[in-house]
N, CA, C and O of each residue as an XYZ file, in Angstrom:
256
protein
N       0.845     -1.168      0.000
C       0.000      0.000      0.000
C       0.890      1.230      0.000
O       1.647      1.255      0.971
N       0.992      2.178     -0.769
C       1.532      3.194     -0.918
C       1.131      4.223      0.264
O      -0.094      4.181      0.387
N       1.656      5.044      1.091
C       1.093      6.055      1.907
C       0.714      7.159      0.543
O       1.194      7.225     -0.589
N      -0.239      7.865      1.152
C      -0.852      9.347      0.730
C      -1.432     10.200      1.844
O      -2.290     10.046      2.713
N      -0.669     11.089      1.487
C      -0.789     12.723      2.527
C      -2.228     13.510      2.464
O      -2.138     14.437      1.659
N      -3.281     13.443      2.952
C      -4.080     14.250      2.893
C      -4.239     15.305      3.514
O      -3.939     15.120      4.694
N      -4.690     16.735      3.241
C      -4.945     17.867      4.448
C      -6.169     18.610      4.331
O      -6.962     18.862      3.424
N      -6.039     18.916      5.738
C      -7.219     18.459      6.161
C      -7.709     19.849      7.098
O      -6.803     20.390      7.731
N      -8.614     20.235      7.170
C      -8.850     21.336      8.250
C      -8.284     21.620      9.461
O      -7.273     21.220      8.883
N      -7.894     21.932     10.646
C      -7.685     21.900     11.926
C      -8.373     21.265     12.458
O      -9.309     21.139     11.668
N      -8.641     20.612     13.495
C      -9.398     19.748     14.325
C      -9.088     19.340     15.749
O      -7.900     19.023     15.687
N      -9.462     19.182     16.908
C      -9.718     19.210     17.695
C      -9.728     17.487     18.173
O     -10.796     16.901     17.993
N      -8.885     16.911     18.606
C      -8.735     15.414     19.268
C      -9.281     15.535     20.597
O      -9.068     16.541     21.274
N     -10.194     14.257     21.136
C     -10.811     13.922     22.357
C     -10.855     12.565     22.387
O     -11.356     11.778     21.584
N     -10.127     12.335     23.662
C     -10.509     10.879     23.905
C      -9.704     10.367     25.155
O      -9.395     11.000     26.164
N      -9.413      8.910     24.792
C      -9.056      8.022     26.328
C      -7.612      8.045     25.887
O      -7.479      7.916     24.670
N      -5.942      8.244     26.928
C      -4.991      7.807     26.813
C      -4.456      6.697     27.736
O      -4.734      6.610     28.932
N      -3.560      5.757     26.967
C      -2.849      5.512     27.600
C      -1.456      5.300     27.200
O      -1.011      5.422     26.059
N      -0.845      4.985     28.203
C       0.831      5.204     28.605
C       1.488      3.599     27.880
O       0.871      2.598     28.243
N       2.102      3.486     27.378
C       2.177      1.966     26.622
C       3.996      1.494     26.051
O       4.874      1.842     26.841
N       4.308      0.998     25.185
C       5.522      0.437     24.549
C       4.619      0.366     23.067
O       3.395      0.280     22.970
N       5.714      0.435     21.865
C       4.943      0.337     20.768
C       5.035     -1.298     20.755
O       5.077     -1.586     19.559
N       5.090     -2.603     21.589
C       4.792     -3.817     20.975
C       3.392     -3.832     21.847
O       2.504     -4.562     21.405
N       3.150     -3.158     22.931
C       1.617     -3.049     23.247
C       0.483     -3.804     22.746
O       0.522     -3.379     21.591
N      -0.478     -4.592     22.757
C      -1.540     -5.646     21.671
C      -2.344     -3.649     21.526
O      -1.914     -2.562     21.913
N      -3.844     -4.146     20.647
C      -4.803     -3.237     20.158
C      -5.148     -2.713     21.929
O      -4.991     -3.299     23.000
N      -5.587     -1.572     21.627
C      -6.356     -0.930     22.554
C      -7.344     -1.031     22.707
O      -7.938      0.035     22.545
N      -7.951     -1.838     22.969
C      -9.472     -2.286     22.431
C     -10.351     -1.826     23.591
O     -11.452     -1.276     23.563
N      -9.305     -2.325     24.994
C      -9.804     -1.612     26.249
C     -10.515      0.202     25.914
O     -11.685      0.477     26.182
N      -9.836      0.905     25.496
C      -9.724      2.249     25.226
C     -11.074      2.775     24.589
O     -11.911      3.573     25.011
N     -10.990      2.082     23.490
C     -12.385      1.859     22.690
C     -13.256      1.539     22.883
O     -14.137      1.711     22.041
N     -13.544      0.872     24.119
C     -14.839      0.735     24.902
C     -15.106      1.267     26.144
O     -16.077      0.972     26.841
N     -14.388      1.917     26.369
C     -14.301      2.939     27.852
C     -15.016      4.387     26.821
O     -15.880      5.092     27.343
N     -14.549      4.670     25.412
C     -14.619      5.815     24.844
C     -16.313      5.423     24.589
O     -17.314      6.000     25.013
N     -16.168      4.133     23.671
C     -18.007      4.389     23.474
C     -18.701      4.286     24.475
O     -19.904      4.316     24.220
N     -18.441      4.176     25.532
C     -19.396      4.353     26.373
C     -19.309      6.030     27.154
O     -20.134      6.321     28.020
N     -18.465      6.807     26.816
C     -18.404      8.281     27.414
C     -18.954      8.603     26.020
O     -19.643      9.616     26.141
N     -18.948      8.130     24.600
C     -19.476      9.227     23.587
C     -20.240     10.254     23.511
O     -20.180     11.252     22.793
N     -21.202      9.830     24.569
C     -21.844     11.030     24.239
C     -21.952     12.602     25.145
O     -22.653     13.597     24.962
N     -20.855     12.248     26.223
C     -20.370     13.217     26.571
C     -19.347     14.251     25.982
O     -19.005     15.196     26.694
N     -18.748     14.091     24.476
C     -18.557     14.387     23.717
C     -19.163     15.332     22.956
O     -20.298     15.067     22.560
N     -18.704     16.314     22.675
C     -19.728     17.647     21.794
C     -19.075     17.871     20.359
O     -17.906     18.097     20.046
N     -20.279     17.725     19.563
C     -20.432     17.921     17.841
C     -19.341     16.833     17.628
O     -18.396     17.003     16.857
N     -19.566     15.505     18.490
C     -18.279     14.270     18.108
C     -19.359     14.043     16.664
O     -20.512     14.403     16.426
N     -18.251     13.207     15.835
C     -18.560     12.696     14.241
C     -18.709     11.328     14.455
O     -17.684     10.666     14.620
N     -20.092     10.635     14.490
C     -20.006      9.174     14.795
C     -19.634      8.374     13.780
O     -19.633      7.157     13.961
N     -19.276      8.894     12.611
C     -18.466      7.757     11.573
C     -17.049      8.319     11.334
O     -16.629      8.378     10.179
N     -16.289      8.738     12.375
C     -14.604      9.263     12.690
C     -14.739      8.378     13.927
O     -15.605      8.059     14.742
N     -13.251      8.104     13.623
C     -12.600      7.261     14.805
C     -11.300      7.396     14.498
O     -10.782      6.863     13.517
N     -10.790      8.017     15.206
C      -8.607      8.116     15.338
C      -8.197      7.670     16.091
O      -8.784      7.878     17.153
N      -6.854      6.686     16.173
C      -5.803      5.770     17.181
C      -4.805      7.369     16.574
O      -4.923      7.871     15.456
N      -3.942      7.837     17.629
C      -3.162      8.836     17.605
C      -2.019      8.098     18.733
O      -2.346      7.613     19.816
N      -0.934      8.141     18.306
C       0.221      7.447     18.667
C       1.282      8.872     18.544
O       1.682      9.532     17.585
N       1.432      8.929     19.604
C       2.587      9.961     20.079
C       3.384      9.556     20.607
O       3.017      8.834     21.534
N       4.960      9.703     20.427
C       6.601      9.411     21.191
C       6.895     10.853     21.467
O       6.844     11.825     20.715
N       7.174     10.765     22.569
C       8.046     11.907     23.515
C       8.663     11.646     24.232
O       8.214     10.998     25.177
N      10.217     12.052     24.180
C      11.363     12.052     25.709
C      11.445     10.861     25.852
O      11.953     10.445     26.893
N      10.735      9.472     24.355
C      11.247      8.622     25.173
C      10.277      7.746     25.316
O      10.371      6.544     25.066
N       8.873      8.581     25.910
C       7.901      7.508     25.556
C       6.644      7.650     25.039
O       6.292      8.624     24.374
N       5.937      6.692     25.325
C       4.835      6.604     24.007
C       3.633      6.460     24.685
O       3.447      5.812     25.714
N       2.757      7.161     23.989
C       1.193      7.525     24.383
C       0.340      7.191     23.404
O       0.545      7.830     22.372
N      -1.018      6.006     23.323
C      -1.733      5.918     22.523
C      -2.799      6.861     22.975
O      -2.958      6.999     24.188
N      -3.779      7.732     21.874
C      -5.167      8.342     22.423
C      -6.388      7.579     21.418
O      -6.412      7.595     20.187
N      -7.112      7.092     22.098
C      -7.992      6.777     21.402
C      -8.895      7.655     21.261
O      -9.871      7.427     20.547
């Protein structure tokens, strides 16, 4: 699969983190802690869903 760059408006991320290693399994935990807060969520998009994987200083943060 080739990557492709899309861009995209500014936007605004909300959700569950956690603290992890990148061999970590799926977050699946994360994803069901989130659908069940959804709808405490404002103008959320119910057909968007982002895994956001951040490294800093070292270590690594998934946000679901």
């Amino acid at each position: 699969m080739k990557p492709r760059m899309l861009l995209k408006p500014a936007l605004t991320i909300i959700g569950l983190a956690d603290n992890g290693t990148q061999t970590d399994p799926a977050y699946e935990h994360l994803w069901a802690q989130l659908n069940q807060r959804y709808i405490e969520i404002p103008q959320a998009d119910p057909d968007a869903g982002y895994g956001l994987h951040t490294f800093a200083g070292g270590t690594h943060q998934y946000l679901a």
